[in-house]
VEXSE-684102 format. One line per 4 residues: number of its first residue (from 1); their letters; for each residue x, y, z of C-alpha. Coordinates in Angstrom, 2 decimals, always signed. Layout:
# VEXSE-684102
NUM) A) X/Y/Z; ...
This chain:
# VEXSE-684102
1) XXXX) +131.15/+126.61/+102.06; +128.39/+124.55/+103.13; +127.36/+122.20/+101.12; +123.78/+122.17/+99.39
5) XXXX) +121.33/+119.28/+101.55; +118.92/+117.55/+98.80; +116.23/+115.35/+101.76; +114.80/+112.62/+99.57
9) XXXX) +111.89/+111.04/+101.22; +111.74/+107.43/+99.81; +114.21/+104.52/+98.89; +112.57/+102.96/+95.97
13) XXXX) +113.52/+103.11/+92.31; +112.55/+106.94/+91.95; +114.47/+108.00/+94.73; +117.39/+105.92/+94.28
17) XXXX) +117.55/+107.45/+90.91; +117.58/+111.38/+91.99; +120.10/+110.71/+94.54; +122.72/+109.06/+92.57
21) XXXX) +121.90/+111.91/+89.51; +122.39/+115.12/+92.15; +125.31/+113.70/+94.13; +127.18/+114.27/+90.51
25) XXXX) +127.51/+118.21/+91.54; +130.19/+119.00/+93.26; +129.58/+120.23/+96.68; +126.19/+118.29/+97.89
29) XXXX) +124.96/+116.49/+100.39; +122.15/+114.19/+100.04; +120.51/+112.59/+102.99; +118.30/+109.68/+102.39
33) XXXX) +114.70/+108.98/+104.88; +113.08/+105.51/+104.52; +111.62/+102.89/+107.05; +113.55/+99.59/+105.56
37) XXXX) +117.13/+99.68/+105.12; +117.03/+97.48/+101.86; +115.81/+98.52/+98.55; +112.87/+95.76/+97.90
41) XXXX) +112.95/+95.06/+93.88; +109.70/+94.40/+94.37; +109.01/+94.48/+89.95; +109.44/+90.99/+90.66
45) XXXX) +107.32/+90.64/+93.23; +104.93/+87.84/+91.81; +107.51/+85.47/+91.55; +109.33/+86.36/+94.58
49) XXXX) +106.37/+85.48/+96.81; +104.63/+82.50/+94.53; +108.47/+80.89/+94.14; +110.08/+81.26/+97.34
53) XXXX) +113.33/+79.19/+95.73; +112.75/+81.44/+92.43; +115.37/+83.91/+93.67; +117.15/+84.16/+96.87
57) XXXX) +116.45/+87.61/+99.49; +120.21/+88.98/+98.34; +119.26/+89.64/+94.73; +115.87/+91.32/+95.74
61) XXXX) +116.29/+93.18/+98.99; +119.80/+95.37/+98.62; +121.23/+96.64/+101.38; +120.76/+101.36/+100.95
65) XXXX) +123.88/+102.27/+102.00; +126.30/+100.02/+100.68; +124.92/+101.60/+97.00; +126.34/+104.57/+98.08
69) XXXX) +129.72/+103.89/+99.62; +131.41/+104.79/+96.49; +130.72/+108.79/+97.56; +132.49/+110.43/+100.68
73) XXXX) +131.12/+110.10/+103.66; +130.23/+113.70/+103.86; +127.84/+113.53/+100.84; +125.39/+110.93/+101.68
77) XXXX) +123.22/+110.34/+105.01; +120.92/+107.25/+105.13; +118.29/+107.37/+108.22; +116.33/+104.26/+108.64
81) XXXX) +112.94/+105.90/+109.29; +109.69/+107.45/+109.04; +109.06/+111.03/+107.99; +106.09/+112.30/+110.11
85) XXXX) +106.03/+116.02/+108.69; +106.99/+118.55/+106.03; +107.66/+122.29/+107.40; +107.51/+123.92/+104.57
89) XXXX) +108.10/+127.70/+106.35; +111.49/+126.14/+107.82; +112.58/+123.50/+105.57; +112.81/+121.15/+107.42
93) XXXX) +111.29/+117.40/+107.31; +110.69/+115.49/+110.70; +111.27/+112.05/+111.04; +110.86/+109.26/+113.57
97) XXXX) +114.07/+106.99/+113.56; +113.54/+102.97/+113.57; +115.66/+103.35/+116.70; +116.62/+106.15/+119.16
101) XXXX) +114.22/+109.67/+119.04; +113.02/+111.96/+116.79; +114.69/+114.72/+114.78; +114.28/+117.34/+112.48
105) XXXX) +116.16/+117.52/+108.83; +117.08/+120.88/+107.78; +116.72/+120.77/+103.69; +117.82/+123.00/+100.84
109) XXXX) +115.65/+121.21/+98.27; +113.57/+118.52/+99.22; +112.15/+114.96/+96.84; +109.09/+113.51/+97.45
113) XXXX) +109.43/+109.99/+96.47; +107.25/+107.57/+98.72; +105.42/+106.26/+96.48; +102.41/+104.42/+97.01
117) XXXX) +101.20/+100.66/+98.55; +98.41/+98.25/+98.09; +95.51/+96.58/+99.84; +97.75/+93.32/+99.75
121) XXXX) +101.02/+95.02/+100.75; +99.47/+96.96/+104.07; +97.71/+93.48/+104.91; +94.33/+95.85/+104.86
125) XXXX) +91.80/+93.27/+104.45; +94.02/+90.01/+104.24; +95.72/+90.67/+107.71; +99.16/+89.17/+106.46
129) XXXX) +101.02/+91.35/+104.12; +101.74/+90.41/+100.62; +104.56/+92.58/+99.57; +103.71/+93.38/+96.27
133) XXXX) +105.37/+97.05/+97.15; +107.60/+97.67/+100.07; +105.79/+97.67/+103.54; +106.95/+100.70/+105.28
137) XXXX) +108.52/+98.62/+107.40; +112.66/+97.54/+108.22; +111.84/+93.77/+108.58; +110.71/+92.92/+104.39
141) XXXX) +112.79/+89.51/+104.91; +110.31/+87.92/+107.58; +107.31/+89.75/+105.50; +107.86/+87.91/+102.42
145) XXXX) +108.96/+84.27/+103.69; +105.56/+84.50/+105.77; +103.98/+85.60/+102.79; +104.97/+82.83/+100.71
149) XXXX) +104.69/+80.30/+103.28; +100.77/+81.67/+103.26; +100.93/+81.07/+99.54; +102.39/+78.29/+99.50
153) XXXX) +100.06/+76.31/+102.10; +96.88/+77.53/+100.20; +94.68/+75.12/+98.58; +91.67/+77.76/+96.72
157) XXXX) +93.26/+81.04/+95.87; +90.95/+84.03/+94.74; +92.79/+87.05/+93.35; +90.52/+90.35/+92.49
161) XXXX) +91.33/+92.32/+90.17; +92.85/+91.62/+86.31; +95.45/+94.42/+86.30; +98.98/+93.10/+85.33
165) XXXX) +99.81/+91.82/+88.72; +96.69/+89.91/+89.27; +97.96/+88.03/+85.99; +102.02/+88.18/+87.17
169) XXXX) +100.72/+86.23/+90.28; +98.17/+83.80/+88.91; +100.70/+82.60/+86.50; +103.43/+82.31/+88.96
173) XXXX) +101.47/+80.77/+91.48; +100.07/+78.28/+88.93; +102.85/+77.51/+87.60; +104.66/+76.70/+91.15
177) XXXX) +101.48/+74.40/+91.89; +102.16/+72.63/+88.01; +105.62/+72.24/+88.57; +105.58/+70.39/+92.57
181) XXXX) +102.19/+68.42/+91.76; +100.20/+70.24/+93.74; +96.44/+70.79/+93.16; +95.41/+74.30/+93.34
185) XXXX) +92.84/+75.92/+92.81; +93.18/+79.28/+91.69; +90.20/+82.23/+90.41; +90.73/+85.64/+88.84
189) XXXX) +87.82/+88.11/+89.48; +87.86/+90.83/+87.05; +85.40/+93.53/+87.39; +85.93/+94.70/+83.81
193) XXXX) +84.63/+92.74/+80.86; +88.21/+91.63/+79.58; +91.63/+91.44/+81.53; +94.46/+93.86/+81.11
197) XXXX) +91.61/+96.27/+80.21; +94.41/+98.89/+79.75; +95.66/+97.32/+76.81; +95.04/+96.22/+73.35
201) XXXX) +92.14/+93.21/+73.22; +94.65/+91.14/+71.42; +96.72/+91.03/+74.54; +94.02/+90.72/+76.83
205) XXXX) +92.96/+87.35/+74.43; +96.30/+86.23/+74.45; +96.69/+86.83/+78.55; +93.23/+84.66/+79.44
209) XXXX) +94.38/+81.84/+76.80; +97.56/+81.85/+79.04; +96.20/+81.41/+82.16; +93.28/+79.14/+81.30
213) XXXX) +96.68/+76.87/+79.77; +97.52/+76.91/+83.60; +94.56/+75.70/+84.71; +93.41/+79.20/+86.45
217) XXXX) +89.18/+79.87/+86.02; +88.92/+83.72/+84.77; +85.68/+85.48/+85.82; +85.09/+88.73/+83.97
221) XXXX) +82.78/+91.71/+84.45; +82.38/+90.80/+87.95; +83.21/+92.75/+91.32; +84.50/+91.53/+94.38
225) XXXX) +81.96/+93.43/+96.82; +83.17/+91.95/+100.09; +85.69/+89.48/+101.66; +84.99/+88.01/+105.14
229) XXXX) +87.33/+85.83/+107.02; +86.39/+83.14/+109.54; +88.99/+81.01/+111.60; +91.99/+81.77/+112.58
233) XXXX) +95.53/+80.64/+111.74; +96.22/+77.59/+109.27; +92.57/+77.11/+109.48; +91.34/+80.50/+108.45
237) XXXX) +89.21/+80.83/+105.39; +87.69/+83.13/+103.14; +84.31/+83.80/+101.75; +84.34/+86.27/+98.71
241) XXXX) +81.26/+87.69/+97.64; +80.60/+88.49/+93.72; +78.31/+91.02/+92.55; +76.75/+88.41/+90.18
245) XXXX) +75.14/+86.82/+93.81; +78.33/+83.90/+93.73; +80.03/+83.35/+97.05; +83.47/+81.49/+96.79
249) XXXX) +84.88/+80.05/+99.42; +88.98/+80.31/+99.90; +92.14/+79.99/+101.67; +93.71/+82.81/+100.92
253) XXXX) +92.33/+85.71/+98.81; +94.78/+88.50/+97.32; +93.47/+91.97/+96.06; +95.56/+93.51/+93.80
257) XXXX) +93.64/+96.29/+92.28; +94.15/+100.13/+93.42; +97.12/+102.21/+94.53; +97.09/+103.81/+97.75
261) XXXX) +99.41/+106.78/+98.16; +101.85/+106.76/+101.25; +100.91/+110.79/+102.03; +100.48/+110.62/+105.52
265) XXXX) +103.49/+113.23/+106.12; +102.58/+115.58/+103.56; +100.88/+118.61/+103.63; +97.63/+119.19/+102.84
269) XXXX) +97.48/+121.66/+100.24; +100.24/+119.79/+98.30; +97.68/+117.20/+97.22; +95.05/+116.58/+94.96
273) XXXX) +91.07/+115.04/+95.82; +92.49/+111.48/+95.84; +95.86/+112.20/+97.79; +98.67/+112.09/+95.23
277) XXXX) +101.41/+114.88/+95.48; +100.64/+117.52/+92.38; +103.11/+118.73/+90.55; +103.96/+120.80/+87.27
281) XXXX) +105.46/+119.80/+84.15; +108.85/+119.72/+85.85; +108.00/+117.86/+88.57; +108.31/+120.59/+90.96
285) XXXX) +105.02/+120.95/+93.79; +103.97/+124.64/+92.74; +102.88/+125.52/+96.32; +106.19/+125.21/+97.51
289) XXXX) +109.72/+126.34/+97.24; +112.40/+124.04/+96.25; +110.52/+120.67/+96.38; +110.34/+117.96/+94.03
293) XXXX) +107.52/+114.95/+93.83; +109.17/+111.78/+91.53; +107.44/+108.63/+90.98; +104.03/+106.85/+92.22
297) XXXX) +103.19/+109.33/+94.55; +102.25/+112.26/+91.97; +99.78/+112.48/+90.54; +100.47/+111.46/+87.00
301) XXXX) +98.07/+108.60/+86.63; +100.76/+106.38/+84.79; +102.35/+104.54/+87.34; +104.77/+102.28/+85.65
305) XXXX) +108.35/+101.52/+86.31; +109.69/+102.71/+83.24; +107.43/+106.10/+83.78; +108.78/+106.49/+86.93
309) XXXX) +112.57/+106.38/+85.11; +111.28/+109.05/+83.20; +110.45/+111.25/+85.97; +113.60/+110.31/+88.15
313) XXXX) +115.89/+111.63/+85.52; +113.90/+114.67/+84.66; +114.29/+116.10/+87.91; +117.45/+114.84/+88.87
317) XXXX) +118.65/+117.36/+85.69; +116.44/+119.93/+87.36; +117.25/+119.84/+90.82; +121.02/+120.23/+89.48
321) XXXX) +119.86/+123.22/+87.31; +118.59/+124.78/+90.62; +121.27/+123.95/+92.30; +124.38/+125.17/+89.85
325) XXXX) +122.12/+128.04/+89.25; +122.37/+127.70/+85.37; +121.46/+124.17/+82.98; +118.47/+123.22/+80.34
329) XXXX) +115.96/+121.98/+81.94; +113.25/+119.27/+81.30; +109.62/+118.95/+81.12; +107.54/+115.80/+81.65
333) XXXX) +104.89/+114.31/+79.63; +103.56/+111.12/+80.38; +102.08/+110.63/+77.12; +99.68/+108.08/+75.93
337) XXXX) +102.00/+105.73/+75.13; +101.76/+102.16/+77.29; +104.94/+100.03/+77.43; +104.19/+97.30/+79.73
341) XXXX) +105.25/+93.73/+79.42; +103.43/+90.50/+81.63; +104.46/+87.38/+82.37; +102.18/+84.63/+82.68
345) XXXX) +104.58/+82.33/+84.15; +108.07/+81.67/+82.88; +107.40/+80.23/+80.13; +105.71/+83.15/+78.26
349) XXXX) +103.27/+85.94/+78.46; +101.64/+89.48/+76.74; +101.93/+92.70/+76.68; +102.10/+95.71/+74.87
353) XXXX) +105.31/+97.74/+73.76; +104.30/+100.99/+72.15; +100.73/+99.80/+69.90; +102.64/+96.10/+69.23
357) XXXX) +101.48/+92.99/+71.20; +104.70/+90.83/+71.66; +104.82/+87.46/+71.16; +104.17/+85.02/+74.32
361) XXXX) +108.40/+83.89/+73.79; +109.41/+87.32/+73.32; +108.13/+88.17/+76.80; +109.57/+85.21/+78.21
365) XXXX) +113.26/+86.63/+76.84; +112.06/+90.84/+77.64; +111.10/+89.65/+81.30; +109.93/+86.87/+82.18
369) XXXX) +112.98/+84.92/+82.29; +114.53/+86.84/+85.38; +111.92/+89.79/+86.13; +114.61/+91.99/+85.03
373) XXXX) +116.71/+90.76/+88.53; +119.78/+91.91/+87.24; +118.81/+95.31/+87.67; +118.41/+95.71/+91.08
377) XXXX) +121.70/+95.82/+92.31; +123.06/+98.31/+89.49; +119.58/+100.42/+90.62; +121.13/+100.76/+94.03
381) XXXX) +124.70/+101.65/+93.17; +123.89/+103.74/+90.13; +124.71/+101.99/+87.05; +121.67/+100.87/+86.03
């Protein structure tokens, strides 16, 4: 009997997750579509490309395949590519190859896990891309040693927005400036009137004392309202205009607010007003048959890490319900409830883990010793 084909669209966390959970039934075959052959662990992302000696590219960019070499060969299929197109009608996904032409994947059930990029990762205003998610692209190595050699060389750093990456990489690249001698000059532009504006005010007191330790000037309930480069090269510079009438004047300036979803592939009437994938409480798309959306592209407006766990094991179960015909299955509710840790720097940080802010050490041993980097590889292989 032919076995049952599960297309997941996406290598990250969400789709590494499904895979590994439906290619526990007997009798399926998954086949895996994504541009870069490595899975980026990009949760540590601020240190990875503020430190460039913080961790070295084999414990953050894990070779795809080799996670799954523990199944016959039968069962899994890795294409290093681009999906261009969903045919719902036929089931089948098209996808343009890194190398050789284009073909057509025949699907029995189909995951939606592409997740979503940045303004700093796409390089859409800074013109060299910050990886703070995966690129879309097979070459993440040379991406992220350019992108902290641009770090690294830059003198007056501006970083818009106060989200908890704004605040990962201000501390990290502080902290790397402490810690060689260098003089840096580094400004967070918040457009709300505290940081971490998602989280308790406690935390966001905690986070500016932090970074104000570290030397980093924290301008709140301010926009950036435009960025425009001059130069070219080394000697390219930034002017970024404030909406209280300042202009600063930069090296290097890294947004890091907004979420952009990678939908280009997906159908139309799969997606909601802003262009994530919608789906029901069991993270099936309702307008279609047999497809799943996991993870940062749906459009459940919590897009953590540990949210996105949730959702990759809810409809791994499911898709094996559907596919043994029989099982209980799972609904998602992404609650109200924030878990999110920050690091400012290795040395401590804030947070908040269900309504209690954690102490600055107790983030420092949560995640801020190792960004959770021990994960990565067991995320790949399925023993995380």
């Amino acid at each position: 009997m032919a076995p049952t084909t599960v297309a997941i669209i996406g290598g990250s966390y969400a789709g590494m997750t499904v895979a590994h959970s439906v290619l526990s039934v007997p009798n399926v075959k998954v086949v895996m579509i994504n541009p870069s052959t490595t899975f980026y662990w990009n949760i540590a992302a601020p240190r990875i490309v503020a430190k460039s000696t913080a961790f070295s590219p084999d414990q953050y960019l894990i070779p795809i395949a080799k996670g799954f070499s523990k199944y016959p060969a039968e069962s899994f299929e890795f294409i290093a590519g681009t999906a261009t197109d969903i045919d719902v009608a036929g089931k089948t996904v098209s996808v343009t190859p890194n190398t050789g032409d284009a073909k057509s994947i025949s699907y029995d059930y189909l995951v939606i896990a592409s997740g979503s990029t940045t303004a700093a990762s796409n390089a859409s205003i800074t013109g060299t891309p910050i990886p703070f998610k995966p690129t879309n692209h097979d070459n993440l190595k040379e991406i992220i040693a350019a992108a902290q050699q641009e770090i690294a060389g830059a003198k007056e750093i501006v970083i818009g927005g106060a989200g908890p990456i704004g605040l990962e990489v201000a501390g990290e690249i502080a902290e790397a400036a402490q810690q060689s001698g260098n003089n840096v000059s580094i400004t967070l532009v918040s457009a709300t009137d505290r940081v971490l504006p998602m989280l308790k005010p406690s935390a966001s007191s905690s986070a500016t004392s932090l970074l104000k330790k570290k030397q980093v000037k924290v301008i709140t309930s301010t926009r950036v309202e435009g960025v425009e480069a001059s130069g070219e090269g080394a000697s390219k510079t930034w002017t970024v205009s404030l909406s209280n009438g300042e202009k600063i004047s930069a090296d290097l300036y890294l947004p890091t607010t907004g979420s952009l979803p990678n939908n280009s592939f997906i159908p139309k009437q799969f997606l909601d007003e802003d262009g994530w994938v919608k789906v029901d409480k069991e993270l099936r798309v309702p307008s279609a048959e047999g497809i799943y959306a996991v993870g940062d592209i749906t459009n459940n407006s919590m897009r953590l890490a540990f949210k996105t766990g949730e959702q990759a094991k809810i409809a791994g179960n499911n898709l094996k319900a559907d596919i043994a015909g029989k099982g209980t299955r799972q609904s998602y509710d992404q609650g109200e409830s924030v878990m999110m840790v920050v690091p400012i720097g290795a040395s401590g940080g804030t947070g908040q883990v269900f309504g209690f802010v954690p102490f600055s050490f107790m983030v420092k041993m949560i995640k801020g010793g190792d960004y959770f980097m021990s994960k990565a590889g067991a995320t790949v292989d399925g023993t995380a």
